[in-house]
C-alpha positions in Angstrom: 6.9 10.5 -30.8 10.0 8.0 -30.6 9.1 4.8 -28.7 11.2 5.0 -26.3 9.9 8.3 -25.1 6.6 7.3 -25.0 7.6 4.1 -23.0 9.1 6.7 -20.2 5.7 8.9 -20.6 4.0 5.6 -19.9 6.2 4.4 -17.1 5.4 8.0 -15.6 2.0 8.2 -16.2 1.5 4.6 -13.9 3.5 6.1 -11.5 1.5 8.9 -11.6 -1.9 6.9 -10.7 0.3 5.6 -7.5 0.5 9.1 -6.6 -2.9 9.9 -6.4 -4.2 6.3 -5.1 -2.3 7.1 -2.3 -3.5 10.4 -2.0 -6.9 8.9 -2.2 -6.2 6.0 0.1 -4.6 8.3 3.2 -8.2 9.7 3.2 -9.2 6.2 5.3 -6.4 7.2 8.1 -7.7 11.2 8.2 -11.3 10.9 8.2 -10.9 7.4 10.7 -12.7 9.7 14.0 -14.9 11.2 11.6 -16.8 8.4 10.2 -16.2 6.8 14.0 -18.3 9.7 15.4 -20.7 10.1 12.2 -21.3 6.0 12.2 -21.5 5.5 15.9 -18.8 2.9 15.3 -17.6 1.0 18.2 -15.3 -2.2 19.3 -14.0 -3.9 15.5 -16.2 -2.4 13.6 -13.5 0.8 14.0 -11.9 -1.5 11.6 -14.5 -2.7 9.0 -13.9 -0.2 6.7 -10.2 -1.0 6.0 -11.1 -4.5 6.2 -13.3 -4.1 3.9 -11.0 -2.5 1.6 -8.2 -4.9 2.2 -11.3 -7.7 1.4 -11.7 -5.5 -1.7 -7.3 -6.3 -2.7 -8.2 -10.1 -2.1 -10.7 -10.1 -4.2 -9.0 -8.2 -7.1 -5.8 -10.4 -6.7 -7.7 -13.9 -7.2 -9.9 -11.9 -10.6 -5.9 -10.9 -11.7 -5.3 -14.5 -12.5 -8.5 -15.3 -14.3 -8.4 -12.2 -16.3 -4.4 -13.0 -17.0 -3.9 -14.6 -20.8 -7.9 -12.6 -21.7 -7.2 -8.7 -21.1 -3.7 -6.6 -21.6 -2.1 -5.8 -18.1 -2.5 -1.7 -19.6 -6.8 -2.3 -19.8 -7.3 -3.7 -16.6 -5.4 -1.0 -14.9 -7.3 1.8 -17.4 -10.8 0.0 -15.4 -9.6 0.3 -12.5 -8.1 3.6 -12.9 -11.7 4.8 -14.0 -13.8 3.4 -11.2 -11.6 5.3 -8.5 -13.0 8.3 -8.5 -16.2 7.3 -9.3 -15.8 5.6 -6.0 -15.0 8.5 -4.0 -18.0 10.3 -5.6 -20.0 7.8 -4.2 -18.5 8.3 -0.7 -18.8 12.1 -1.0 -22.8 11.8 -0.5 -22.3 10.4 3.1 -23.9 7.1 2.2 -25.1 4.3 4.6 -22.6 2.8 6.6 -23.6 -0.7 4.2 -22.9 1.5 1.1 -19.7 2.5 2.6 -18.2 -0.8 3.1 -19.1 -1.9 -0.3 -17.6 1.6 -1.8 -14.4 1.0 0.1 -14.1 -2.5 -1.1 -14.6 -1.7 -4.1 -11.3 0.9 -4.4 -9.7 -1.9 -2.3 -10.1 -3.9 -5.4 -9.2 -1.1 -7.8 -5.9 -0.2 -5.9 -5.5 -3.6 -5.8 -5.4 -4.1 -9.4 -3.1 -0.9 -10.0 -0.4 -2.4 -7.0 0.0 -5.3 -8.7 -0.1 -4.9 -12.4 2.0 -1.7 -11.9 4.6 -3.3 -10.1 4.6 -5.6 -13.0 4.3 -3.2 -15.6 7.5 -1.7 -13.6 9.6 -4.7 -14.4 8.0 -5.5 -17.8 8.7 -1.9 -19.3 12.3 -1.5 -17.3 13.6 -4.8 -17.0 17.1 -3.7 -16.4 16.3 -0.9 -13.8 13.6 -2.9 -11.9 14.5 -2.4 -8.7 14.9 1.6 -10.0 11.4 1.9 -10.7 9.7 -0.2 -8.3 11.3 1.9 -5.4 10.4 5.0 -7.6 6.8 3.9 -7.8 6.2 3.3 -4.1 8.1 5.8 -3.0 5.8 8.2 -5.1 3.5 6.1 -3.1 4.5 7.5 0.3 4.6 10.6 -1.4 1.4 11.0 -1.6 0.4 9.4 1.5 2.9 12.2 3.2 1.0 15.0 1.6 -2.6 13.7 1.7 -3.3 14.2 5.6 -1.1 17.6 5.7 -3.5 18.4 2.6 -6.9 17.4 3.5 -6.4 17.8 7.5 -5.7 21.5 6.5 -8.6 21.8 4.6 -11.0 20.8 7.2 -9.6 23.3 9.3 -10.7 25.9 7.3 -14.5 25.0 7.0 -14.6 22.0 4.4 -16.5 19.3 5.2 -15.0 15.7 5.5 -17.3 14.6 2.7 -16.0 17.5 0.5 -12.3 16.0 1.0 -13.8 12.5 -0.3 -14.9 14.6 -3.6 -12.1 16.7 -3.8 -10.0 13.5 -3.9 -12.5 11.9 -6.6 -11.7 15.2 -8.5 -7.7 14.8 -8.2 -7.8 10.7 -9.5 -10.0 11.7 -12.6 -7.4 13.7 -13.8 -4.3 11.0 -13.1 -6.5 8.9 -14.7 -7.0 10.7 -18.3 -3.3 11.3 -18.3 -3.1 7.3 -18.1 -5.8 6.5 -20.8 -4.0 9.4 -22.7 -0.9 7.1 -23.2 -2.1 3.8 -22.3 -3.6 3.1 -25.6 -0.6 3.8 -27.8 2.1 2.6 -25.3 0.1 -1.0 -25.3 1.0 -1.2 -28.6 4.5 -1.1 -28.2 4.6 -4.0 -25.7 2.3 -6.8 -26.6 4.3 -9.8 -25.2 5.2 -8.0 -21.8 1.9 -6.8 -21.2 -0.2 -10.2 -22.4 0.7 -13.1 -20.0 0.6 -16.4 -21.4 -2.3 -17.9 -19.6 -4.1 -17.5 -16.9 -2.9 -17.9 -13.5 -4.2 -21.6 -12.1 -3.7 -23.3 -8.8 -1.1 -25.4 -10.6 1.2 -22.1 -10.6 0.0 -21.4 -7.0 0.6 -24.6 -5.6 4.3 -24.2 -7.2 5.1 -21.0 -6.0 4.1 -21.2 -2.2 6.2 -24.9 -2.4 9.2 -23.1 -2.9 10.6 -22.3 0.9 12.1 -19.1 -0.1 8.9 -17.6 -1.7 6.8 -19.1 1.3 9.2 -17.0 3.6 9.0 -13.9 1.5 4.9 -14.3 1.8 4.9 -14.6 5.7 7.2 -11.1 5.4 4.4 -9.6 3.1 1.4 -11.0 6.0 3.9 -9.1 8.4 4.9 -6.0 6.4 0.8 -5.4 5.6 -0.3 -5.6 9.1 1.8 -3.4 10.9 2.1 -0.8 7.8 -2.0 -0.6 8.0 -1.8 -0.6 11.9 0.3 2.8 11.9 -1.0 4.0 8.7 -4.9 3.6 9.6 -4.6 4.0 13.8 -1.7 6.4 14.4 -3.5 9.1 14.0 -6.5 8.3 15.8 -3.9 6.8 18.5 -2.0 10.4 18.9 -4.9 12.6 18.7 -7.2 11.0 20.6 -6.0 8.6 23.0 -2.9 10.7 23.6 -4.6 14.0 23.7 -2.4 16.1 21.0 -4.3 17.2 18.1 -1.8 18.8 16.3 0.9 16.0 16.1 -1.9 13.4 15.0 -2.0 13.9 11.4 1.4 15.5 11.8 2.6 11.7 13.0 0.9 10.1 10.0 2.6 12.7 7.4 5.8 11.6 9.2 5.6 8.9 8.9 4.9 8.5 5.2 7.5 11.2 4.5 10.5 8.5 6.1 8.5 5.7 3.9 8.9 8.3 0.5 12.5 9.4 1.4 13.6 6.1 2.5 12.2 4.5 -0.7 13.9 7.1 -3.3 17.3 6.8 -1.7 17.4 2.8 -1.4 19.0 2.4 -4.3 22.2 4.4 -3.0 22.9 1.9 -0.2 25.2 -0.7 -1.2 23.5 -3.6 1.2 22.0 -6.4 -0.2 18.4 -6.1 -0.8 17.1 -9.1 1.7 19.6 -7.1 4.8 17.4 -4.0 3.9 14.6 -6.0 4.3 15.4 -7.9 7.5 16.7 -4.6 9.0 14.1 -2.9 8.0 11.6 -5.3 10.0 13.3 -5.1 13.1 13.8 -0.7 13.3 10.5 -0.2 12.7 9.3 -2.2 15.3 11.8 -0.8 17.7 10.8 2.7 16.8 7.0 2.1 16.8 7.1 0.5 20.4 9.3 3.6 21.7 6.9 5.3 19.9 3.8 4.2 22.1 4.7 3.4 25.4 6.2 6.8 25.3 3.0 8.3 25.7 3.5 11.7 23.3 3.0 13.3 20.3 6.1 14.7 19.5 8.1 11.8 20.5 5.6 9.9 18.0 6.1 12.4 15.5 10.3 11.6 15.2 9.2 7.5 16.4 6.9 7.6 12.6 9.5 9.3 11.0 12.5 6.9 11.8 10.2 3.9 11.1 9.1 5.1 7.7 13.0 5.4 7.1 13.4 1.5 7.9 10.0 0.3 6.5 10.2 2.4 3.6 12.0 -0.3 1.1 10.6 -3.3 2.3 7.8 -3.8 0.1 9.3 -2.7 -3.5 12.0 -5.1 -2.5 10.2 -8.1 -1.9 8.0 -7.6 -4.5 11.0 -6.8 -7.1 12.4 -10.2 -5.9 9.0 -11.9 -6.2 8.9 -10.4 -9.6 12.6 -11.7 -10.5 11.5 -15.0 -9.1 9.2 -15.3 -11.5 10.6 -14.0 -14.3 8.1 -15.6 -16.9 5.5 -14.8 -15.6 5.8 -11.2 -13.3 1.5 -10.7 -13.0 1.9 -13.9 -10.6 5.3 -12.9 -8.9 3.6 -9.5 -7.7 -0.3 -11.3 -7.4 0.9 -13.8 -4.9 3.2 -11.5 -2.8 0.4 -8.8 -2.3 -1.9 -11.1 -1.7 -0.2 -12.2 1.2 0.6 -8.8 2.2 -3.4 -7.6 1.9 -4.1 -10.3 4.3 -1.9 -8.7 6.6 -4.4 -5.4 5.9 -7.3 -7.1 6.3 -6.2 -8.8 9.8 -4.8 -6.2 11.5 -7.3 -3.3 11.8 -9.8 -5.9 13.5 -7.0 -7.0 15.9 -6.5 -3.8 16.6 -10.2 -2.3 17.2 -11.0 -5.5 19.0 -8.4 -5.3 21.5 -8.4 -1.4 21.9 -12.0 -2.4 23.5 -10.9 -5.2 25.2 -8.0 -3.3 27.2 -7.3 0.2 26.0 -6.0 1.6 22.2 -2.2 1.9 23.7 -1.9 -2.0 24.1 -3.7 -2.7 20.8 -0.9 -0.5 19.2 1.7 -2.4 20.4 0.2 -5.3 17.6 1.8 -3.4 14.6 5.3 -3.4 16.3 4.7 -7.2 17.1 3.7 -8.1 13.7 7.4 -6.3 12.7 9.0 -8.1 15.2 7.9 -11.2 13.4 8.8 -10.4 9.9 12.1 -9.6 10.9 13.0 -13.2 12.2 11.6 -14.5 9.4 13.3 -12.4 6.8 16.5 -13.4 8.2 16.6 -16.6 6.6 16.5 -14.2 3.1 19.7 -13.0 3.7 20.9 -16.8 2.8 19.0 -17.2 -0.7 19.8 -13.7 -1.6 23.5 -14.5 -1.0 23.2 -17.7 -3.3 21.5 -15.4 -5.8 24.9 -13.2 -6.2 
């Protein structure tokens, strides 16, 4: 097999594991009423379990730099790629609510692992066509977060248990995963330097990315970006089914929305506006849509609301973290590390906010937080526009 071939079959097979993490992690945003009613959950501890999760990313972002300059980029993503549906084994047998916070931290950390180092890996194999690629990968992304509630919701309706979902979806990631240890172990040889960083990543290279202005900026977007994406993604559903009233256009809003997120991330490349006005206008449609979205009180204006804000959000994050990436040219494990770890803090935040206020006043005001925390990110991303302009 020529090498470059088998660099594409690589880059495909990563791309692949996206696909089926995402399948995985829509599963969260599906079965949210289930495990509310099975658990008994009430007030913020609605939330724990994406908390957890997003706990989960944290913690795999800060082990990326201490295991950068000791394993290849390709071995900690085959571990990672491994323990996923082990996982969701695990969280097929109905375990404790306990159990199930640690299980879902523990994908959190192995999703977090394959974000980041893929997104690398993106740059690293496809250095001329990064931006190509990244949007490929995370629209592949939204992908299969469009098809996972269609898929699984449709399944319960026909008699299979939510717990059975959680194994079918264990069964779907073992098989993305042998297609990636299939090629990782020859690919890996091809690309020693790009997929060995130097050293490890210190607080000396933290201290000097986060005291550059326009990387701080692009981190408060990430904060921004992750808690209003998890706030539709993990509540939408829940908001338009239950609070609402329309069963049908619940999951229906959620599939929406990740098919505007897919679509929107495939044909990014096609618009001829510079990456940071993307970005920026991206922030402020998607709040606009996800407040008409919610005060309007119904499903099917939710449905189209999700749809038009997965169109403006779509981009957002392959962008930022392509220019994080570029940014940090020499060293790409820390250019994505440090701009999803800002935008997991943003997952970790909001589902608390949200579950904490819903009890507080009602779930309609609480999901007016996701369109706030847009709001935010798009004045801040404004002042992106600048440094990308000095860039070209």
């Amino acid at each position: 097999m020529k090498d470059n071939t088998l660099k594409k079959l690589f880059t495909y097979s990563i791309i692949l594991l996206m696909f089926t993490s995402a399948l995985c992690n829509s599963t969260q945003g599906t079965l949210l009423t289930r495990y509310i009613d099975f658990y008994a959950l009430e007030s913020a501890s609605q939330g724990l379990m994406s908390s957890a999760q997003s706990a989960g990313n944290l913690i795999a972002l800060f082990s990326i730099g201490l295991l950068a300059g000791k394993l290849l980029k390709t071995s900690i993503l085959m571990i990672s790629a491994v323990s996923v549906p082990v996982i969701f084994v695990l969280l097929g047998f109905k375990p404790a609510f306990s159990v199930l916070l640690v299980a879902y931290m523990l994908f959190g950390a192995a999703f977090a692992f394959q974000d980041s180092l893929a997104s690398a890996l993106m740059v690293d194999l496809n250095p001329e066509k990064s931006r190509l690629y990244m949007n490929l990968l995370h629209g592949v992304f939204g992908l299969g977060g469009l098809i996972g509630p269609i898929f699984f919701t449709s399944l319960m309706k026909e008699g299979l248990e939510w717990s059975g979902v959680l194994v079918l979806a264990a069964c779907i990631s073992s098989v993305s995963c042998a297609v990636y240890i299939l090629f990782a172990g020859k690919a890996s040889k091809l690309l020693p330097a790009s997929t060995m960083p130097k050293k490890k990543i210190d607080l000396g290279d933290i201290r000097r990315f986060v005291s550059e202005k326009r990387k701080m900026i692009l981190l408060i977007c990430a904060i921004c970006f992750g808690a209003h994406q998890i706030g539709i993604s993990s509540w939408i559903n829940r908001y338009v089914a239950d609070y609402i009233g329309d069963v049908n256009n619940g999951p229906l809003s959620l599939s929406m929305f990740w098919v505007g997120t897919a679509a929107s991330r495939f044909l990014s490349s096609v618009l001829r506006i510079r990456d940071s006005t993307k970005v920026s206008l991206g922030f402020l449609l998607t709040s606009v849509f996800i407040l008409i979205g919610v005060l309007s009180r119904n499903g099917t204006v939710m449905v189209f609301c999700c749809l038009f804000a997965g169109l403006a959000e779509g981009p957002i994050l392959p962008l930022m973290l392509d220019m994080s990436c570029r940014w940090e040219r020499e060293n790409t494990s820390l250019g994505s590390s440090m701009l999803l770890l800002a935008h997991y803090c943003g997952l970790l935040l909001m589902p608390l906010m949200i579950g904490k206020l819903a009890a507080l006043a009602d779930l309609m005001t609480a999901m007016l937080l996701p369109a706030a925390a847009s709001l935010i990110g798009a004045a801040f991303s404004v002042k992106l526009i600048e440094y990308n302009r000095q860039e070209q």
